[in-house]
N, C-alpha and C positions, 0 to 999 in steps of 0.2 A: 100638498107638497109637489105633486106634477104639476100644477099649474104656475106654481113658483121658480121652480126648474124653466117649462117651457117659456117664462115673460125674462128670464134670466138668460136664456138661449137664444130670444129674437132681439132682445137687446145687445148682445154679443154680435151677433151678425150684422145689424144696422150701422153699429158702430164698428165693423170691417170693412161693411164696404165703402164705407164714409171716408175712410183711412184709405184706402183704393185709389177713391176717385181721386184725391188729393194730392195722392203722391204723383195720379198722370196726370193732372193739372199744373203740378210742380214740373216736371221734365218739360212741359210746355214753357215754362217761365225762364229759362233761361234764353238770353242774346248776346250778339254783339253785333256793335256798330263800326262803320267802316269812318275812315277818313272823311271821305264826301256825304258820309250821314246814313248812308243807308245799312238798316237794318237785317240782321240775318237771324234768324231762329234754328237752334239746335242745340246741342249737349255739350255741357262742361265738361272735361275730362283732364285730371291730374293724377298721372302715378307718384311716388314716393319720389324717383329721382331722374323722371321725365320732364319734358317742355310742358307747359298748360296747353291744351289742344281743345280746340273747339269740333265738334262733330255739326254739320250740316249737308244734309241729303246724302251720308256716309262718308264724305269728303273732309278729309282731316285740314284743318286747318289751325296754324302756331299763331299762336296769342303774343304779336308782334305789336309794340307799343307805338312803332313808326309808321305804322300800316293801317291801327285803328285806333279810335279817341274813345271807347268804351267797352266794357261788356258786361253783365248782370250774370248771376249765379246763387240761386239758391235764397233770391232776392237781396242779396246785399250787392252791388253797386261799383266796380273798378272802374278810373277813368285812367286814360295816360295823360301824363303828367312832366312837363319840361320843368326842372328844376333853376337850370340857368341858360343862356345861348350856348354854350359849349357844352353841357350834359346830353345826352341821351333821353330820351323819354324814359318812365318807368311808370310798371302798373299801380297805383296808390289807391286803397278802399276809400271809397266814399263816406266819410259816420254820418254827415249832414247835405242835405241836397235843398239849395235854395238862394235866395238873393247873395249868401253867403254861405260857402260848402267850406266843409269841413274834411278835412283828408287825413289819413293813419297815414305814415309813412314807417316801416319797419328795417333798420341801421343795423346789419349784422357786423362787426369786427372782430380780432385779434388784438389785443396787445401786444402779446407777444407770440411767436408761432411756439406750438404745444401748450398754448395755457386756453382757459375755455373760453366760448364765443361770448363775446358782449352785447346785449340788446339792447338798444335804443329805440323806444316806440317814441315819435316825431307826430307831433298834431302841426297841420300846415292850414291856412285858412286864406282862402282868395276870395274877394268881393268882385263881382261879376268881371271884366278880363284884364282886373284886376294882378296888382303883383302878387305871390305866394306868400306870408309873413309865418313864422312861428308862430306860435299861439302858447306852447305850453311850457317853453321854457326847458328843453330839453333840445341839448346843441346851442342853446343861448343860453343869454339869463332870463331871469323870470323879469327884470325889471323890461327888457325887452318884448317878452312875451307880452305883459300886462299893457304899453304903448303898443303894440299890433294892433289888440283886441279894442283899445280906446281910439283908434283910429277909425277901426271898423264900425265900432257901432255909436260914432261919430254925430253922425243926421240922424241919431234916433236919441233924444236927451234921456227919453224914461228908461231904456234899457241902459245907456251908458252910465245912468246914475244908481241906477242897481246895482249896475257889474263893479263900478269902482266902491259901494258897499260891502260890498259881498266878499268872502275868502276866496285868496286862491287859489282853484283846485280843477281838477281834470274833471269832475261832474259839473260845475259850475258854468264853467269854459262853455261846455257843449250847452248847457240848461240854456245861457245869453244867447248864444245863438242861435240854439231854438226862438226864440223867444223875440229874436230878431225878426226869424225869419219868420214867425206868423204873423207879425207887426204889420200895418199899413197895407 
């Protein structure tokens, strides 16, 4: 029985410190990138109803979308992202990174003031510097979305004749261009 205890106790501990190292290898893994490309390493930081703030060499720095064209956290992926010539940039998550990325875009509104906030999650898809298109048919229509995605994957005959088999749908969307993008 002790010796079952003890292979129970060194296994508890291996897999501590396992879980240790991981988590400082993660604080390691976040960045952001500047404008002119260059890289910063340092700590995400978001309070509840704070600025998103970057910590590097202690120095707080505001996750300014006009200032920088990326940053990683926790390994998922923000780019700034100009919606039109007169918008502003905004930070949009990355779900897809490749010949063809794929972007969240998250639409908080009102209808009316005092009624509850409406969320519109926005799939936005750009082929390398590429325009931005809808992809999922939310803020458009779907018939719209569906000519994005066949534009996109356009010079690729076998994906495009999958995607225009295939249903509809927010899993699929993404699966094509994965699928894209391992392609060729």
């Amino acid at each position: 029985m002790k010796r079952y205890l003890f292979i129970l106790l060194a296994a508890v501990s291996v897999f501590s410190y396992q879980n240790i190292m991981a988590q400082d290898s993660d604080s390691k893994g976040d960045y952001l990138v500047s404008n002119a490309g260059d890289t910063l390493y340092g700590k995400f930081k978001k309070k509840l109803f704070d600025e998103a703030t970057f910590i590097v060499n202690g120095e707080k720095i505001v996750l300014d979308p006009t200032q920088y064209s990326a940053y990683c956290t926790k390994n998922t992926l923000f780019r700034s992202i100009q919606l039109s010539p007169k918008a502003a940039p905004q930070w949009m998550q990355c779900l897809e990174n490749g010949r063809i990325c794929l972007y969240q875009y998250l639409m908080l509104g009102n209808v009316r003031p005092g009624q509850p906030t409406i969320n519109h999650v926005i799939w936005l898809a750009q082929k390398g510097n590429g325009s931005i298109l809808n992809v999922n048919g939310i803020m458009a229509s779907e018939d719209i979305a569906k000519n994005n995605l066949t534009l996109l994957f356009a010079d690729n005959p076998v994906v495009l004749n999958a995607f225009t088999k295939s249903s509809f749908s927010t899993k699929n969307i993404r699966y094509f261009i994965q699928q894209y993008n391992l392609s060729k």
